[in-house]
GUBA-122916 format. One record per residue (C-alpha): x, y, z. Coordinates in Angstrom, 2 decimals. Layout:
BEGIN
RONU      xx      yy      zz
RONU       X       Y       Z
...
//
This chain:
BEGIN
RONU      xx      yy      zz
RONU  -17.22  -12.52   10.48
RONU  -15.73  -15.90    9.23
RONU  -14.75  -14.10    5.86
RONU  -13.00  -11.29    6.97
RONU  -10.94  -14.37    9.40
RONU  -10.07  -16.12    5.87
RONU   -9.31  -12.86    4.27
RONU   -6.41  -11.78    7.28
RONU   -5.25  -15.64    6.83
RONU   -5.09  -15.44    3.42
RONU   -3.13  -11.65    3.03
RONU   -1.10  -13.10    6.15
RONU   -0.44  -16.26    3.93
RONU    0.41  -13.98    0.94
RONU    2.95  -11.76    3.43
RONU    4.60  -14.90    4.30
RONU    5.08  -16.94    1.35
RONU    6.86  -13.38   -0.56
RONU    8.84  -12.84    2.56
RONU   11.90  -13.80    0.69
RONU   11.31  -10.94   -1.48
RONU   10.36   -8.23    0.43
RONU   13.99   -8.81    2.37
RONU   15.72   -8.88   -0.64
RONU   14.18   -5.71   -1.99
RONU   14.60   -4.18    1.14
RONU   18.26   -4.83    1.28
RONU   18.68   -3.66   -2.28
RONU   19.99   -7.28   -3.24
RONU   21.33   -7.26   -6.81
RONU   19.80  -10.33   -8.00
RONU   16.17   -9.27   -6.10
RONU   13.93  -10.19   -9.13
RONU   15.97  -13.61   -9.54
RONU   15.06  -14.15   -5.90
RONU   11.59  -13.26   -7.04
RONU   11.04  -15.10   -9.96
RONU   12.31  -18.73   -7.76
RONU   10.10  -17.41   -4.92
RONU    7.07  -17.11   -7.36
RONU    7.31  -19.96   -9.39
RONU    8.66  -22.27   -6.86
RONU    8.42  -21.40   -3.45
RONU    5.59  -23.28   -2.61
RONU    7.28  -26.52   -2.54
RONU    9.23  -25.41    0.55
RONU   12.68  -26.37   -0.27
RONU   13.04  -23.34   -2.84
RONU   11.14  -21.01   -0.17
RONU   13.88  -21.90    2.42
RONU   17.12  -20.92   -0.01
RONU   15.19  -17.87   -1.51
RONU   15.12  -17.10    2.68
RONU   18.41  -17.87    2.97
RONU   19.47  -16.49    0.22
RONU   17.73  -13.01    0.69
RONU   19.03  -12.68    3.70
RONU   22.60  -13.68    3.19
RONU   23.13  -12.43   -0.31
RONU   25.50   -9.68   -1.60
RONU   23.90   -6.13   -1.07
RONU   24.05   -3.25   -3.60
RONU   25.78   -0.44   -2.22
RONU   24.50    2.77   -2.93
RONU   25.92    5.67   -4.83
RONU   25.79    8.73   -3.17
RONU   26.52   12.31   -4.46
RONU   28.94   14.66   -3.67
RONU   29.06   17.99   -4.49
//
């Protein structure tokens, strides 16, 4: 019972700390795998984690083409 409690903390952990980057994708954000790669390699310290957040949620969106016939 204890390890399946540390395995939701740690996939809840995981979900949190990419958080940035699942908005970003999700918003089709232009510079998504920048926000990544910061969120990745940096995000831990906090500071970093907070503009990635900030960032993802604030930053310019792609627009979408759509077709016409």
């Amino acid at each position: 019972m204890e390890y399946f409690l540390y395995l939701v903390l740690i996939v809840v952990g995981i979900l949190v700390y990419f958080a940035p980057t699942f908005i970003a994708n999700n918003r089709n954000m232009a510079s998504s795998t920048a926000v990544f790669l910061i969120n990745l390699l940096f995000g831990w310290t906090l500071l970093p984690w907070l503009i990635c957040l900030i960032w993802a949620s604030e930053g310019r969106v792609e627009k979408k083409q759509t077709r016409t016939k």
